[in-house]
N, C-alpha and C positions, 0 to 999 in steps of 0.2 A: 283676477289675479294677474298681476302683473309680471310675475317671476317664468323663466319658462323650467323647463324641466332636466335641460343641461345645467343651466344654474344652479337649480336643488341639488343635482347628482355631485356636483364640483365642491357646494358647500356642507355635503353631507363628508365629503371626501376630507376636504381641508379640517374639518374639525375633529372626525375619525385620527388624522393625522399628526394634529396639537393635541388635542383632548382624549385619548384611547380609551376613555372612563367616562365619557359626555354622554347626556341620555340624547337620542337624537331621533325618539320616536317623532314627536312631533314635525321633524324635517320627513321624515321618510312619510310620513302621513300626506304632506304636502306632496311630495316628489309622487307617491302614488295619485292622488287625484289633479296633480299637472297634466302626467303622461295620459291619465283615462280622459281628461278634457280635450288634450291634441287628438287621442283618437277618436271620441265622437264627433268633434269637430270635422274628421277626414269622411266617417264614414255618414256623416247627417249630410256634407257638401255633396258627396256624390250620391247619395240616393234621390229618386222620385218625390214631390213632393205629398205628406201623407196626411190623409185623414185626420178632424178632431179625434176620434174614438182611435185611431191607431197612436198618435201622440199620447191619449192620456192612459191607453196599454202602456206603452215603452214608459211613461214619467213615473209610474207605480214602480217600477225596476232601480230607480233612483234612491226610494223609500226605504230604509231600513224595515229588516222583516217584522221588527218588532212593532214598527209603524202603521203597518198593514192591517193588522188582524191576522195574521197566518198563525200557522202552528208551528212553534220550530221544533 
């Protein structure tokens, strides 16, 4: 993704602004998994480096629960 997450915020805003009737889930879907990629970006730079078996714990977490086999 190229876009960062100011920019989503900005063009969720301007078209909130022209548009007050605009469906803009799909922007805000964006703008939500921008901000969570800057943050795992911050907190994967500063941790340790970890384990296959710890990696593939935390990528299950990325999975939708439906994904999984869980119970929801």
């Amino acid at each position: 993704m190229a876009d960062t997450w100011t920019a989503a915020r900005a063009r969720i805003a301007a078209t909130k602004r022209h548009h007050p009737d605009a469906d803009v889930s799909d922007d805000l879907r964006t703008l939500a998994a921008l901000r969570l990629e800057e943050h795992i970006k911050r907190v994967v730079d500063a941790a340790p480096a970890l384990t296959s078996e710890q990696l593939d714990r935390l990528r299950t977490l990325l999975v939708p629960a439906s994904g999984r086999g869980d119970a929801a």
